[in-house]
N, C-alpha and C positions, 0 to 999 in steps of 0.2 A: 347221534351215533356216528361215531368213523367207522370210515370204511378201511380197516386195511392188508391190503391184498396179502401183506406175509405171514397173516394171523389166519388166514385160511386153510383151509383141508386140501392134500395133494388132490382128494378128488374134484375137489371145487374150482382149485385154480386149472386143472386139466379140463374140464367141462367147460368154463371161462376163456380157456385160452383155444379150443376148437370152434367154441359159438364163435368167437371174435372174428377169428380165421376167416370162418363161412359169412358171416355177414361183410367181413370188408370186401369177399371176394363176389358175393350178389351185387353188393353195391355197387363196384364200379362197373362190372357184366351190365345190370339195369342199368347207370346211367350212360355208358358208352351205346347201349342198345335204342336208349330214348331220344339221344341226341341223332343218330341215324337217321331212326324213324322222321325225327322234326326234320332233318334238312331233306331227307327223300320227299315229304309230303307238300314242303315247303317249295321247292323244285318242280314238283310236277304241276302243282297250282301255277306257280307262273308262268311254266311254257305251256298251258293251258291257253289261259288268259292273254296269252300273246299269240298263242295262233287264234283266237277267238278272233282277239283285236283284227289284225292283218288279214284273216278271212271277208267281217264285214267291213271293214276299211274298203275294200276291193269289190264288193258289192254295191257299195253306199253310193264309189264315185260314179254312176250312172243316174242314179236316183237326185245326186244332188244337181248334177250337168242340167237335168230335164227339170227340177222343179218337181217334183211327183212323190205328191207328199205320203198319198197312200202306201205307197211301195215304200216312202221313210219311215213310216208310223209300223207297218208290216216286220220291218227289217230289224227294228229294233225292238216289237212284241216277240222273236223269237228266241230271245235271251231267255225268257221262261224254261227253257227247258235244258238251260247252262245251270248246275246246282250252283256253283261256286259265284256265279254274277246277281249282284243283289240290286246294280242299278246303272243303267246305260242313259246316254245322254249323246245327239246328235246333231250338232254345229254348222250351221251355212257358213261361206265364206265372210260374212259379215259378222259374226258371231252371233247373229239371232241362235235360238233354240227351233232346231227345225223338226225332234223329234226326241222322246226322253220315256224312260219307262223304271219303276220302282219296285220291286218286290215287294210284298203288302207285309212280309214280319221284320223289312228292315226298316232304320232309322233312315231319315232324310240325310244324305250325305252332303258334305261342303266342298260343292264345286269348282273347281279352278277356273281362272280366265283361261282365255284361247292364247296357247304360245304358238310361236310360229315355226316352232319344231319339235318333235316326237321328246313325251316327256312319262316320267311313270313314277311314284313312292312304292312302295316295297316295307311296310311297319308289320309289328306282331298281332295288333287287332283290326287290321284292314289292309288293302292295296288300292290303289287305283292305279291307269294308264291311260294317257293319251297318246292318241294318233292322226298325227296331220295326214287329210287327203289331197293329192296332189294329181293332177294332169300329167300325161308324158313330157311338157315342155315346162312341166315346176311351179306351176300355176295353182295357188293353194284356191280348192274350190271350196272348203270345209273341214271338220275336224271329230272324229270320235274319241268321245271319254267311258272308261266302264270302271264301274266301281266293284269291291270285291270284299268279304266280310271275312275269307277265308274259315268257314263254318267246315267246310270238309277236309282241311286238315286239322282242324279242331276234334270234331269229332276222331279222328283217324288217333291222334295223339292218346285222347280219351280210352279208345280200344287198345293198346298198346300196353297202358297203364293196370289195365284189366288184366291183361294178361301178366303182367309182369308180377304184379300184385299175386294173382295164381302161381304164379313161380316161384314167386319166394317162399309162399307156404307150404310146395311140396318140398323145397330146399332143407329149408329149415326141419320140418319132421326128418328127411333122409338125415340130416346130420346129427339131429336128436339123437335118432336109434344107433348113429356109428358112433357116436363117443360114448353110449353107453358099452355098446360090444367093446369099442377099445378101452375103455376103460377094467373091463373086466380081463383084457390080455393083458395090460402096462401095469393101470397102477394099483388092483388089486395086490398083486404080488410084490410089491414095493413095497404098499402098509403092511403085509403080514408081516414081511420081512423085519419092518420099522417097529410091529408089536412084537415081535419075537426079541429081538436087539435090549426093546425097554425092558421088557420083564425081565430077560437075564440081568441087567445091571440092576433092577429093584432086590432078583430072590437071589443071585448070588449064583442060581441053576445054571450052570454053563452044559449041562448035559442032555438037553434037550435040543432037538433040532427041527429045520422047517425044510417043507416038502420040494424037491426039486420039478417044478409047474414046464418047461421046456429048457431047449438046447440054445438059447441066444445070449446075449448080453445078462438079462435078468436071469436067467438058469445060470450062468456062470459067477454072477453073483447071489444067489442063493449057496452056490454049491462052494463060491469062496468064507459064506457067513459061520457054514455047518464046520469050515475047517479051520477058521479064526477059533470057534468056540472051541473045537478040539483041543489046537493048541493052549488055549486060555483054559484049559483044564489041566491037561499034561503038567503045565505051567503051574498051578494051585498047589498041585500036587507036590511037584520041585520043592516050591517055595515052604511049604511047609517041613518038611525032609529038613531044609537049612535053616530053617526056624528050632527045630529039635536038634541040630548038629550048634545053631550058635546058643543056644541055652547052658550045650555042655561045654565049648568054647568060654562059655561067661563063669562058668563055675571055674574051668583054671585058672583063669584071668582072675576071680575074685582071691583065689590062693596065692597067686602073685602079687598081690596088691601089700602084703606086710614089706615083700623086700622093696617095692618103689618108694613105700613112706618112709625106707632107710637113705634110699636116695635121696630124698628129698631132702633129708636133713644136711646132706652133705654137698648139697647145690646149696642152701640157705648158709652154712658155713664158706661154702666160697664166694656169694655176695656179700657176706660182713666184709670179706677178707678188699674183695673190689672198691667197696664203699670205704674203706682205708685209704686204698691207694689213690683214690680221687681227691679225699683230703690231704695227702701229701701233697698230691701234683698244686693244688690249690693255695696251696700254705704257701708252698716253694715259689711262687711267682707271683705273692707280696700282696694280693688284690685280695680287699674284702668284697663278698659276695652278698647280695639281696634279691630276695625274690620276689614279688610284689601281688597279691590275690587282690584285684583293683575292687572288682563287686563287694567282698567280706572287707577287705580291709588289713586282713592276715598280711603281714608283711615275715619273711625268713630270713633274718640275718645269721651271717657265718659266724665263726669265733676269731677270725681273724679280724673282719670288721668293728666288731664290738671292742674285741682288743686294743685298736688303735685311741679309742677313748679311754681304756682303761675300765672297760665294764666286761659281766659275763652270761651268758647268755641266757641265767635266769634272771639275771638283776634288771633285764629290759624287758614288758612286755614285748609279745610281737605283733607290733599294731603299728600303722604308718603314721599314730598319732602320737606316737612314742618317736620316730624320729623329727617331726613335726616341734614339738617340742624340743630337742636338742639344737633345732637351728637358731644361729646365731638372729637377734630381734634384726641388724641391720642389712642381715642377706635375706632372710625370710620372705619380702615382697617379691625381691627378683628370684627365687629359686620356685616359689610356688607358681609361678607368672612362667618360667621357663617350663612347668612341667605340666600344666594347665594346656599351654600350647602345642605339647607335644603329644599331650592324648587327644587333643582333635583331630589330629594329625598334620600341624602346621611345620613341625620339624622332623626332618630324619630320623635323628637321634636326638638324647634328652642329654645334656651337658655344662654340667656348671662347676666351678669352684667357690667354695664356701666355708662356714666356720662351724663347726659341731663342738660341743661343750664337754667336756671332758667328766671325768668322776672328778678330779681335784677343781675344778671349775674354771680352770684354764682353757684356751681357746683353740682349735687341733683344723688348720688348715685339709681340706681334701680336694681333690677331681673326682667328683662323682657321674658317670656315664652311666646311663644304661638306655633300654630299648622296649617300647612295647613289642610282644612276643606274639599275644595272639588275639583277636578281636573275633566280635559274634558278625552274623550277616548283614547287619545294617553298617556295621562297621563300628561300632561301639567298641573300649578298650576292654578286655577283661582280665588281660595278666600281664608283667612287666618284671623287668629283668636286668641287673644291670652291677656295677661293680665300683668299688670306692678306693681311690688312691692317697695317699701320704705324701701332701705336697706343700707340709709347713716348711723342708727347707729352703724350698724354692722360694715360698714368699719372704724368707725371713732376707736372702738375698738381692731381692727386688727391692725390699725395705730399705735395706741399708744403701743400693745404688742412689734411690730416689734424697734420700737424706744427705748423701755426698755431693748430690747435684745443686739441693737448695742452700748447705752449707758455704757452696764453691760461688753460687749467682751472689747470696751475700756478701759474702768476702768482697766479689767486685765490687759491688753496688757500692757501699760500705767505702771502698779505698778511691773509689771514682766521684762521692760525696763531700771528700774528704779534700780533692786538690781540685776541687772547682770552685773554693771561696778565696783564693790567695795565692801568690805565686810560691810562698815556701812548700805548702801544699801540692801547689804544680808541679815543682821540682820534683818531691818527695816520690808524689805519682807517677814521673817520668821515671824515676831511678825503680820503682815497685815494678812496672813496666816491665823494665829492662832485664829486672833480678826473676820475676816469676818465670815459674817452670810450663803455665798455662800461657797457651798460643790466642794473641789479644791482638783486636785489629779494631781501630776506630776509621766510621764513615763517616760523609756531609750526608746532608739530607737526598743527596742525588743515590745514594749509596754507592760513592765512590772513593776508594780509601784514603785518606788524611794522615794514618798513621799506622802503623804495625811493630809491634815487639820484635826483641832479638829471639824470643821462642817461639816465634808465626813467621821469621823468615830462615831460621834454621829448619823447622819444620817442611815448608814445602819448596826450599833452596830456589827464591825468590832476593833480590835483596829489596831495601826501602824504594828506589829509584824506580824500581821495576812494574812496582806496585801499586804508586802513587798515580792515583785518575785514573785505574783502572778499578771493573766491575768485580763483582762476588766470581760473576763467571769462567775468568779468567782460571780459577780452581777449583769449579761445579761444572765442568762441561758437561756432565751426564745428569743436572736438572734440566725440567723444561722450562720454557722462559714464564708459564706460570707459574710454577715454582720462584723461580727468581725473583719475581714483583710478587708474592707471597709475603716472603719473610719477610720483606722491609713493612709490608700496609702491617701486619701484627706487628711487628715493632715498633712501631709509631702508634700504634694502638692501646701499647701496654706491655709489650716484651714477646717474645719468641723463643722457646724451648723444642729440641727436638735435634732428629740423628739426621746425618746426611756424607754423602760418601763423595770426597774430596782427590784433588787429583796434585800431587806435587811437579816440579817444572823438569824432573826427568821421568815421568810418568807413574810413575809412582801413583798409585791409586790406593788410601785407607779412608776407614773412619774415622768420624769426629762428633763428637757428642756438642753440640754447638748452644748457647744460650745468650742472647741480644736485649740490649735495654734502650730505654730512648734517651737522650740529655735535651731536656729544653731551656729555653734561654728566662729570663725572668718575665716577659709579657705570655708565656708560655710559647711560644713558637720551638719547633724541632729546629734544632741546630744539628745533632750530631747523633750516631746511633752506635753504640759497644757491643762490638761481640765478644765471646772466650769460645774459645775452641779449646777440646783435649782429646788430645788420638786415643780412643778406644779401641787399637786394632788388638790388644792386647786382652781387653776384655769382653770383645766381640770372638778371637780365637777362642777362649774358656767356653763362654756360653755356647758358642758351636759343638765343641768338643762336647758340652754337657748333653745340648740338641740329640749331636750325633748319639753319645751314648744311650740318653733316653731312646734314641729309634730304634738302637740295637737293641735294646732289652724288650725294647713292645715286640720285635721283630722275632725276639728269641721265645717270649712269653707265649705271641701267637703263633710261634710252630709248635712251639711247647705244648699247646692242648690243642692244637691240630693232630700233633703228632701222636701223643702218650693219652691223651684225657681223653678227647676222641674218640680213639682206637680201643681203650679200656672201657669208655660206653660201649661203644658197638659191641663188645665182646659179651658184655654184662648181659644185653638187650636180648642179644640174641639166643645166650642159655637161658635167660626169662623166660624165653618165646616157646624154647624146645619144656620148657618145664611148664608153663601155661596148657600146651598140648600132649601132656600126658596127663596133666591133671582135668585137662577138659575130659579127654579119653575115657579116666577111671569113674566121671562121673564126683569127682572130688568139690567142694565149695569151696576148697581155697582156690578154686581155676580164675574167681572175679578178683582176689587180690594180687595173684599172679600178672592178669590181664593189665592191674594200678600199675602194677612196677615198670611192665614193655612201654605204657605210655608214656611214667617219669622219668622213664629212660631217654625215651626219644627225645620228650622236652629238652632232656638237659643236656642230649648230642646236637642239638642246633641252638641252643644256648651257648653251649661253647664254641661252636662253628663261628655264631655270629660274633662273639668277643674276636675271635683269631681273624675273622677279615679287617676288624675295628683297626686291630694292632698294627694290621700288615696288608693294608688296603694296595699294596703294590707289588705284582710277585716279576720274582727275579728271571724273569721271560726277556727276549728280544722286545715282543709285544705290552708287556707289564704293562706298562704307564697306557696306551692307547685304553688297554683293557680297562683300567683303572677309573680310566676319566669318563669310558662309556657308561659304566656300571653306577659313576654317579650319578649323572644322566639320569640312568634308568631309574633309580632309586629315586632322586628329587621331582621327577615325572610322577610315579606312583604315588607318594606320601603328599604331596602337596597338591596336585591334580592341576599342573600346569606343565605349557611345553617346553622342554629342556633335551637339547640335541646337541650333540658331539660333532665339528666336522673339521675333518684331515686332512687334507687337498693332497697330499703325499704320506707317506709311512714314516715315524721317527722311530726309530728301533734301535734298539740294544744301549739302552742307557744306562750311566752308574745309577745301582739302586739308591743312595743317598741321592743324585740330584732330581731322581724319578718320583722320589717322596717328597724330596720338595714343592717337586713342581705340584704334585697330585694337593700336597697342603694348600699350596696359595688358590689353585682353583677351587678345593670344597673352603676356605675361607670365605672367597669371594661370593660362590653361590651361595654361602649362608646369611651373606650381611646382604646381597640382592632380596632375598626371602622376609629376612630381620625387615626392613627399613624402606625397599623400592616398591613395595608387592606391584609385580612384574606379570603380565599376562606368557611371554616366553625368555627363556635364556640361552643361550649359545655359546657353547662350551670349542674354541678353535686350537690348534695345538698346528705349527708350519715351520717349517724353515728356512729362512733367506741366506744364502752364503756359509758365512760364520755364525749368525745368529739363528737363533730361536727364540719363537715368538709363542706366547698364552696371552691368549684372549680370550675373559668372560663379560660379554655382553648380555645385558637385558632390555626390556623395552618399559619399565616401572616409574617411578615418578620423577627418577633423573638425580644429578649427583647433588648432596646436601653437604653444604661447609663447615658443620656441625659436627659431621661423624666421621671427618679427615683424619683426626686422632684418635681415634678410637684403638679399643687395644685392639680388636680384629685386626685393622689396618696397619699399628705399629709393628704386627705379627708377620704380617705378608710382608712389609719391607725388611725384616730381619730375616724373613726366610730367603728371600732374593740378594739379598748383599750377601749370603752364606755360598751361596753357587757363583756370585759373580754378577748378578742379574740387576735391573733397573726395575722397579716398578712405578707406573704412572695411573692416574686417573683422570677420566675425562668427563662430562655429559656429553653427550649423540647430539646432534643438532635439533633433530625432534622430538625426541623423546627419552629418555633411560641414561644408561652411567655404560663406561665400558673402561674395564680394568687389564693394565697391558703391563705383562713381564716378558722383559728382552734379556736375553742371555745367551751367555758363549756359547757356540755348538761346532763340536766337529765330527761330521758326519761318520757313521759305522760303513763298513765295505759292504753292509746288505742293504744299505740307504743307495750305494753310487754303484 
């Protein structure tokens, strides 16, 4: 059985807590009283025992001078009538025993030798003392020892204990009988009070009351319970009063209710009318939309997106194994693999471009984006969200570049096969040389120029003289010298394709779409190495132009449902919310489909939210781009659960929006393909400026840079976004570990930078 004290009765623990009281307050009275008594009894024993001693000490020494024994044997029989001495002992100067005497109920005691100076113990179950006797001139004649059992403060302690023992018995009764008397002043009237209290809350009876017992504390709470209950009466009373008053409230309220279900109807006519203008806004800015129910599988495509295939929106289930099936056999690995990764949360966002199959069974290029929306506690995906674009003409343009490129390497190849068997040949090639409209420059093996066409030295107004035994450098100043021992090792590899930005001899700086072969001699040995160059500044201004335009329209799309789609949710939500809460009001059941709507609403206002930062991840602030690049940060820190920080050693502010979205591109490029391909434990995201330049740097600490993924289209994309502002982009590996991607570009500083 426990014991436990808070389970007990007020009267028990008050009984409990006075015994305690009175007993801890006997006890230390008795032990401070016992301990007195020991040292009083203990004290007077001694200075007993020492005047005893020093008595016959001073007796003795005559007895011992003369030899006389009877007067020793005398002197030492009169101990008998000392209680407290149970055995004396007395010492000639030689320490013979000259005279000794025992109490007949003590033990034989254990003797000491003869010191030669006054010595005495002092213990709890005996004393003894000796005392050297001495002549006036120090002359030790002999010595007395007396022994002591200390029986008489024993006994004394004994009596003490007696009494004490007597004392606490009367104690204890007197405090017996006082806690019962207090008992019956305190805490009697506390439990009435405490059975009064209960009963009212079991019968409901507030009208009964308890007796006011006196004038102190407890009468003032008695006499506050009697007018608690009062009130809690008065109060019953009220309450019921407004019970019968909102009854009849409830009956005009239930007469009211035919004109709110008219209302009603003309709230539900002005959500169709909402639900309209959403698919307008939605139409109007070209984006097919999909919703994605990850758990079921329900997938909600728009009629604009099905459209772009040329289907209608019953002619597709809505299953994501219905668009599963439309993806082209040879993107299907990589889109399932991008989207796989993104529900674990390995990417930001979810983005590919791919091929979806049409109704006539032709091929419909897209950019499909989107984002998971909301996930359960453990973090699992459960709904996803996101939009499909129409970007076959894009590719059908890339097509034809890439076809004009390999058309133009043949042609070379072809006419440089052709005059390296013969000198007619030779000739022929010299004059083709001379006639083409492509800028051709052949190297030795050192990769230093041997020859150059009249369209490579009109080109960067250079003549032959100028150019001869000089490097590529002399018109790449802005590669670095890896770059430069680059292009010749793949050229002697097997060829070299690729863009790079060229500088003419009055500074002049364009592009040139460059493509290099090797010529080896018949033992195979490299002789010589061709290149053709052809200025693309022409078709690098279009594609800018087209860049730019695309920015503008993302730019316009995402203020577009920032601004209008947005706004027309919230508007919608919000009369939902006021309709929800009359319908809860009336006690209505349509209040839980009311409640479906305020939450589809919400979903779909931060659905749109997050398209509109997608589009326009840079706003038109002084601060835009810092914000911008923090925010990546922030987001690539979250979704991927590593460290990613932004740092600004000074403010870059007030940038053109076009070069502020550049710059924002090449840095989410690069932390994507860090993520993609380095897995990086951190990234650092730097943004500075030297002079006239500005500097982006995105370093990471991950497996370091791979020569593999130099061309990759991420990377073709950053350098094209950088040659569109001006800008150089380089790549390095760190010396110990990770890759770090550096864009330098013009900068002249705003008057809130200086």
């Amino acid at each position: 059985m426990k014991w436990r004290v808070q389970d007990w009765s007020l009267r028990s623990k008050f009984t409990a807590l006075t015994m305690f009281i009175n007993l801890l307050g006997l006890s230390l009275f008795s032990g401070a009283y016992a301990l007195n008594e020991y040292y009083t009894a203990r004290t007077d024993a001694n200075h007993e025992l020492v005047t005893l001693g020093d008595a016959t000490a001073a007796q003795a020494l005559g007895t011992l001078v003369f030899e006389d024994s009877d007067a020793m044997a005398k002197l030492v029989s009169a101990f008998r009538d000392a209680p407290i001495v149970t055995s004396v002992r007395l010492y000639r100067k030689d320490g013979a025993v000259a005279a000794e005497w025992t109490r007949e109920t003590a033990k034989e005691p254990t003797w000491p030798g003869l010191d030669a100076a006054d010595s005495g113990f002092y213990g709890l179950e005996m004393t003894h003392m000796t005392r050297v006797i001495r002549l006036p001139n120090g002359t030790r004649v002999g010595a007395l020892c007396i022994y002591s059992d200390l029986m008489p403060v024993k006994e004394r302690m004994w009596r003490t204990l007696v009494s004490l023992l007597g004392l606490w018995g009367i104690c204890l009764g007197v405090a017996f009988f006082a806690t019962r008397y207090l008992q019956g002043l305190v805490v009697r009237p506390v439990v009435e009070l405490s059975d009064a209290m209960h009963q009212a809350t079991e019968t409901k009876d507030y009208t009964q009351r308890v007796p006011v017992t006196s004038h102190d504390e407890i009468g003032r709470l008695e006499t506050g319970f009697n007018n608690l209950l009062g009130k809690v009466q008065v109060s019953q009373s009220e309450l019921e009063q407004r019970v019968r008053e909102r009854t009849a409230e409830l009956g005009e309220m239930n007469e009211r209710l035919i004109q709110e279900v008219q209302k009603r109807f003309r709230i539900e006519e002005a959500l169709r009318l909402s639900e309209e203008r959403l698919g307008l806004a939605v139409k109007g800015s070209d984006l097919g939309l999909w919703d994605w129910n990850i758990v079921t599988g329900h997938v909600t495509f728009s009629e604009r997106l099905l459209g772009m295939i040329s289907y209608t929106v019953k002619e597709v289930r809505p299953h994501v194994s219905s668009w599963e099936e439309l993806l082209h056999p040879d993107d299907k690995p990589h889109v399932m693999d991008e989207v796989k990764k993104h529900l674990e949360g390995r990417t930001e966002i979810y983005e590919t471009e791919h091929r979806l199959k049409m109704k006539n069974g032709e091929w419909l290029w897209i950019l499909d984006r989107g984002q998971v929306v909301e996930r359960d506690t453990k973090g699992n995906p459960l709904r996803a969200a996101g939009t499909h674009l129409d970007i076959s003409l894009r590719k059908e343009t890339e097509r034809l570049l890439r076809e004009s490129h390999a058309q133009l390497e043949q042609r070379v190849i072809e006419r440089t096969a052709e005059v390296v068997s013969s000198e007619e040949r030779l000739h022929l090639l010299a004059q083709t040389l001379e006639s083409t409209r492509e800028m051709i420059a052949i190297s030795d093996e050192t990769n230093r120029f041997i020859y150059v066409n009249e369209a490579f030295q009109r080109g960067y107004g250079y003549s032959l003289k100028e150019l001869l035994g000089k490097t590529a450098g002399i018109i790449s100043p802005g590669l670095s010298q890896g770059q430069l021992e680059e292009i010749p090792e793949k050229t002697a590899a097997g060829g070299w394709q690729g863009e790079v930005m060229n500088r003419a001899k009055d500074g002049r700086e364009f592009p040139i779409s460059l493509s290099t072969s090797p010529v080896f001699a018949a033992d195979g040995k490299l002789i010589a190495m061709v290149g053709v160059a052809t200025d693309i500044s022409e078709r690098k201004r279009l594609e800018r132009e087209v860049l730019e335009a695309g920015e503008r329209e993302r730019q316009r799309i995402g203020q577009d449902l920032h601004d209008d789609l947005c706004q027309y949710l919230t508007g919608i939500r919000f009369k939902a919310a006021l309709l929800e809460k009359k319908l809860g009001a009336n006690g209505d059941k349509m209040q839980d489909d009311a409640g479906d709507i305020v939450r589809l609403l919400a979903d779909a206002t931060e659905l749109a939210r997050a398209l509109a930062r997608g589009l326009q991840p840079v706003e038109p602030t002084p601060n835009g781009l810092m914000s911008a690049l923090e925010r990546l940060a922030q987001n690539t820190s979250y979704t991927f659960k590593i460290s990613c920080h932004c740092r600004f050693p000074k403010p870059v502010l007030g940038h053109d929006p076009h070069v502020a979205t550049q710059i924002y591109r090449i840095a989410q490029e690069a932390v994507q393909n860090a993520i993609k391909h380095a897995q990086p434990g951190g990234i650092e995201i730097s943004l500075e400026a030297h002079g006239n330049q500005l500097i982006l740097t995105v370093s990471n600490d991950g497996l370091g840079f791979q020569p593999d993924h130099h061309h990759g289209i991420g990377l073709q994309t950053m350098r094209h976004r950088a040659q569109m502002i001006g800008g150089v982009l380089e790549i390095k590996p760190l010396p110990e570990r990770g890759t770090v991607v550096t864009c330098s570009m013009p900068h002249y500083p705003s008057a809130m930078e200086r």
